[in-house]
N, CA, C and O of each residue as an XYZ file, in Angstrom:
368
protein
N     139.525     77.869    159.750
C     140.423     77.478    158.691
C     140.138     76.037    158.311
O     139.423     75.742    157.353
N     140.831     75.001    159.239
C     140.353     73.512    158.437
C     140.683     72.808    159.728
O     141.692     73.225    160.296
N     140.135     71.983    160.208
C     140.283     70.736    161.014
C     140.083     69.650    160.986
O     139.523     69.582    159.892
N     140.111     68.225    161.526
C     139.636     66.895    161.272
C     138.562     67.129    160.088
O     138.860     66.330    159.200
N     137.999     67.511    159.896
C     137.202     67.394    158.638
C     137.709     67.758    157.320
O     137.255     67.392    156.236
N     139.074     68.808    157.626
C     139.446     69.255    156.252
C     138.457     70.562    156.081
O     137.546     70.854    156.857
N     138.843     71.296    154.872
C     137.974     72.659    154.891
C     138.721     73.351    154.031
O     139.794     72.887    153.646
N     138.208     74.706    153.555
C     138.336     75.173    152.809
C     139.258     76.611    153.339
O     138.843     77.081    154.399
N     140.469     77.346    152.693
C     140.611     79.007    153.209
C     140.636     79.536    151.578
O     140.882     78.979    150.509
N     140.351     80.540    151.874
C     140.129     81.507    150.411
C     140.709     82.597    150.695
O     140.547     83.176    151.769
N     141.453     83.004    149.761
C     142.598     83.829    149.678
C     141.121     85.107    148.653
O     140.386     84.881    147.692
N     141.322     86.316    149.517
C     140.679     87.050    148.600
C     139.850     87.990    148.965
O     139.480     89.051    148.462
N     139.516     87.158    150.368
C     138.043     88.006    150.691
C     139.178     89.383    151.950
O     140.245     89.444    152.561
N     137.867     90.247    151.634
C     138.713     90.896    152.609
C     137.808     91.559    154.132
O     136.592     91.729    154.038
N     138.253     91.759    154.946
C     137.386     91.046    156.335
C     137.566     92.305    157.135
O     138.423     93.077    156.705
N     137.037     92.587    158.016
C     136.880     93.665    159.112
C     136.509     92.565    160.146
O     135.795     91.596    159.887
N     137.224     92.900    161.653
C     136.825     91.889    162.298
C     137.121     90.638    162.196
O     138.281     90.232    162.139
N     136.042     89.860    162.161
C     136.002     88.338    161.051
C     135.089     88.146    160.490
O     134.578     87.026    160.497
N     134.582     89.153    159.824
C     133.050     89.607    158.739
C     133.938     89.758    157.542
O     134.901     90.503    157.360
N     133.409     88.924    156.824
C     133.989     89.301    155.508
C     133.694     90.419    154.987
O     132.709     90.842    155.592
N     134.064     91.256    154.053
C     133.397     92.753    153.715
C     133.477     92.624    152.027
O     132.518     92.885    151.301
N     134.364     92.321    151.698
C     134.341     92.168    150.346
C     135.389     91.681    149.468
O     136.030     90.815    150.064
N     135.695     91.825    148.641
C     136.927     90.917    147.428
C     137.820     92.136    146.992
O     137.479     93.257    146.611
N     139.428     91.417    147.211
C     140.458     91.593    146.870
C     141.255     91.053    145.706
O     142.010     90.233    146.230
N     141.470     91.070    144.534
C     142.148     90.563    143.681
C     143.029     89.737    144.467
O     143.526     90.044    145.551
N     143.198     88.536    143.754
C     144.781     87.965    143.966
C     144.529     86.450    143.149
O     143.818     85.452    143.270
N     145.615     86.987    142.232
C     145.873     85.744    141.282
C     147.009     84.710    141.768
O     148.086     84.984    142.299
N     146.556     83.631    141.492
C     147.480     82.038    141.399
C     148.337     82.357    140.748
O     148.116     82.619    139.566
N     149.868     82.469    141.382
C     151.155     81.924    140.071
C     151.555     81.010    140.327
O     151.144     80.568    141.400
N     152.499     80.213    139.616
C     153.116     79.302    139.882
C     153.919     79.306    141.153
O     154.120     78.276    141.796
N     154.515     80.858    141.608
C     155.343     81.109    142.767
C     154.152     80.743    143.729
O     154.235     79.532    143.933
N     153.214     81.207    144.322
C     152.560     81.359    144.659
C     151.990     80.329    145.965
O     151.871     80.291    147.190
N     151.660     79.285    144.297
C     151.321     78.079    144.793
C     152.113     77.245    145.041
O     151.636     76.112    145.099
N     153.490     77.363    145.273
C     154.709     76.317    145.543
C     154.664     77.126    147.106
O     154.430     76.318    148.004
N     154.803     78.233    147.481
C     154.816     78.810    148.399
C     153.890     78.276    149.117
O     154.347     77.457    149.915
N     152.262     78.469    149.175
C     151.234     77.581    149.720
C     152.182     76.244    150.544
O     152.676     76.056    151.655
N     152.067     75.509    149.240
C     152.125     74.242    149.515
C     153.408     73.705    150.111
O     153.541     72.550    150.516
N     154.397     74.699    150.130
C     155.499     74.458    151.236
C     155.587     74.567    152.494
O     156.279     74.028    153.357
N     154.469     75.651    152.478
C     154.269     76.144    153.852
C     153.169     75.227    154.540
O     153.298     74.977    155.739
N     152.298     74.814    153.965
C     151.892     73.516    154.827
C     152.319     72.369    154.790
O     151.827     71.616    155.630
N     153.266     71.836    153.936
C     154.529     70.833    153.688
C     155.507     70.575    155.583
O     155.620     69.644    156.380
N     156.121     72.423    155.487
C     156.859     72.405    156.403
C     156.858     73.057    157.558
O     157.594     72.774    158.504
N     155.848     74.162    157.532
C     155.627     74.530    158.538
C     154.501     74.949    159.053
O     154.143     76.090    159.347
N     153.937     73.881    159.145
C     152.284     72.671    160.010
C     152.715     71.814    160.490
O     153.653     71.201    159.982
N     152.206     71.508    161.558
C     152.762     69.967    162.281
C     151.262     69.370    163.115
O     150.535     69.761    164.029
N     151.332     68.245    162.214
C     151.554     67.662    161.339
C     151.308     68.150    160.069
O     150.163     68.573    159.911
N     152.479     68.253    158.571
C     152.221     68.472    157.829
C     150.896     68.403    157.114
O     150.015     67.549    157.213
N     150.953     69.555    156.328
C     149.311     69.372    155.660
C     149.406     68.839    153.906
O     149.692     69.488    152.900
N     149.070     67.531    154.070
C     149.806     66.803    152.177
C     148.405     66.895    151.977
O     147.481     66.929    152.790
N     148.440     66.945    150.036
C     147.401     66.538    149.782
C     146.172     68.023    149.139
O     145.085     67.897    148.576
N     146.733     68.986    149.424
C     146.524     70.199    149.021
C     145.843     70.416    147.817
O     146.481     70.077    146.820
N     144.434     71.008    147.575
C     143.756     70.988    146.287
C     144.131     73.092    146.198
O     143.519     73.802    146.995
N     144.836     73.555    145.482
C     145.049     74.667    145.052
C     144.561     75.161    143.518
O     144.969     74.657    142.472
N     143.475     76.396    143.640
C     142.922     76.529    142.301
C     142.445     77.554    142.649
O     142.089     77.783    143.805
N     142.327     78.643    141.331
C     142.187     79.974    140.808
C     140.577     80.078    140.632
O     139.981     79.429    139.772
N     140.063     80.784    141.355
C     138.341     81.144    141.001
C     138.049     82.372    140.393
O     138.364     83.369    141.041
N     137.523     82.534    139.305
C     137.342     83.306    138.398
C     139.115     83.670    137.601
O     140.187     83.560    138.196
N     138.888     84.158    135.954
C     139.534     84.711    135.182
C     139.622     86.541    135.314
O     140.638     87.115    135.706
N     138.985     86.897    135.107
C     138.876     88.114    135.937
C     138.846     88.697    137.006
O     138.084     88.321    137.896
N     139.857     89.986    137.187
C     139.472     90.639    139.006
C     138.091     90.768    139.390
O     137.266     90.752    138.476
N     137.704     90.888    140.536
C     138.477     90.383    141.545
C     138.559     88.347    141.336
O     137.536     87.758    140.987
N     139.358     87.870    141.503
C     140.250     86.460    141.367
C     140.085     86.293    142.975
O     140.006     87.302    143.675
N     140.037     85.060    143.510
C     140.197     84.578    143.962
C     140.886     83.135    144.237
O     140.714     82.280    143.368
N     141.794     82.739    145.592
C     142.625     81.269    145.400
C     142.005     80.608    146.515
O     141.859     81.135    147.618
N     141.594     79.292    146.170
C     140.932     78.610    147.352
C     141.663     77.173    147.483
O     141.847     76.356    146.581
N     142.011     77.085    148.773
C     143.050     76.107    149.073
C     142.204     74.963    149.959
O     141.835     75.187    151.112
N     141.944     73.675    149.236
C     141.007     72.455    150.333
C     142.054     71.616    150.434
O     142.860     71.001    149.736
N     141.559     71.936    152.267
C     142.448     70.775    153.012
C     141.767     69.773    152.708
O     140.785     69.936    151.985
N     142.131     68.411    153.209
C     141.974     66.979    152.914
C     141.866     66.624    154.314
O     142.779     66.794    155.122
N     140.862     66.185    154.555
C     140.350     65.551    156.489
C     141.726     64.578    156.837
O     142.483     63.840    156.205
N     141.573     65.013    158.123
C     143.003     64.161    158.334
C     142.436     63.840    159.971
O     141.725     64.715    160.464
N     142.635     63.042    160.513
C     142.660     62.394    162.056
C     143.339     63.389    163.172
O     143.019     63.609    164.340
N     144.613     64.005    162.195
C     145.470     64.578    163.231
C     145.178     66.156    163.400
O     146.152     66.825    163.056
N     144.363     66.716    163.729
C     144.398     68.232    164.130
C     144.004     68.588    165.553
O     143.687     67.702    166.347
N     144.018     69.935    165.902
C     143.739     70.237    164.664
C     145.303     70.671    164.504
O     146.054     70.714    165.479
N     145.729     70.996    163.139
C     147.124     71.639    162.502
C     147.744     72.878    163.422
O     147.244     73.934    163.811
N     148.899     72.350    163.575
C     150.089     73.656    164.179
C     150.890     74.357    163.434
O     151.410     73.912    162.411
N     151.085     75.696    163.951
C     152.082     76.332    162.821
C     153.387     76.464    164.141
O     154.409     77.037    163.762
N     153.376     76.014    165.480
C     154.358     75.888    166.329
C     153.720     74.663    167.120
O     152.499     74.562    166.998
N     154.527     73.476    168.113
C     153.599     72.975    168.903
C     153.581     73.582    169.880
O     154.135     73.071    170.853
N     153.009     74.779    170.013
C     152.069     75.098    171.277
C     151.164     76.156    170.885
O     150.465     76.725    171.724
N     151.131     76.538    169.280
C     150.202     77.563    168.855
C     149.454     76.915    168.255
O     150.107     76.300    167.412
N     147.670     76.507    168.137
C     147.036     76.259    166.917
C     147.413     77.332    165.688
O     148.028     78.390    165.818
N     146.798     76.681    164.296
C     146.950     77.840    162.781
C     145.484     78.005    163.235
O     144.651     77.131    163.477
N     145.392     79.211    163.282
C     143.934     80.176    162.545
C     143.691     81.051    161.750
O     142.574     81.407    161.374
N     144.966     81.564    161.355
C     145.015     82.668    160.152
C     146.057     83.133    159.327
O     147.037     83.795    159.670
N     145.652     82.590    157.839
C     147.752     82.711    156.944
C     146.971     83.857    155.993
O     145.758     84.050    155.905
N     148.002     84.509    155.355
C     147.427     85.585    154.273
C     148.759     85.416    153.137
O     149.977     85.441    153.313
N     147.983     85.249    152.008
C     149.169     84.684    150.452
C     149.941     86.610    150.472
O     149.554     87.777    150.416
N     150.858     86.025    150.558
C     152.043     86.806    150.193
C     152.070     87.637    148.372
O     152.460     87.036    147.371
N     151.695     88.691    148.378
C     151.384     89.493    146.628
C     152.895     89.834    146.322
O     153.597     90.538    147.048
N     153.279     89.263    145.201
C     154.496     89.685    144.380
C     154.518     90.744    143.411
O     155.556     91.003    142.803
């Protein structure tokens, strides 16, 4: 996912294992991306600020690719005693 260096997750691909296999639609809404960015706002520790959120391609399959920003402090928690290794965007 992303650590001291920052990094990239992409909402889209769809995986067997941890082999990617191929593409899933999923478009950026405005809900979407407030959702994202709350959820590494508030529940990451240390918060994850700074969030580059953007829509790849106009047509299905769409993809959303979310770059972290390198930070000193990781790597990122979604509890303190669990590392984050894997979130999946919520389809409305």
């Amino acid at each position: 996912m992303a650590n001291a260096s920052g990094g990239l997750i992409v909402y889209g691909v769809t995986e067997e294992g941890s082999a990617a296999t191929g593409r899933e639609d999923v478009a950026l809404t405005e809900g979407l991306e407030t959702q994202v960015r709350a959820a590494a706002a508030s529940a990451v520790m240390p918060p994850l600020l700074g969030l580059e959120v953007e829509q790849v391609g106009t047509e299905p399959p769409r993809a959303i690719v979310v770059q972290v920003p390198p930070s000193e402090d990781a790597p990122p928690l979604d509890h303190p005693w669990r590392p984050v290794w894997r979130a999946r965007a919520q389809r409305r």
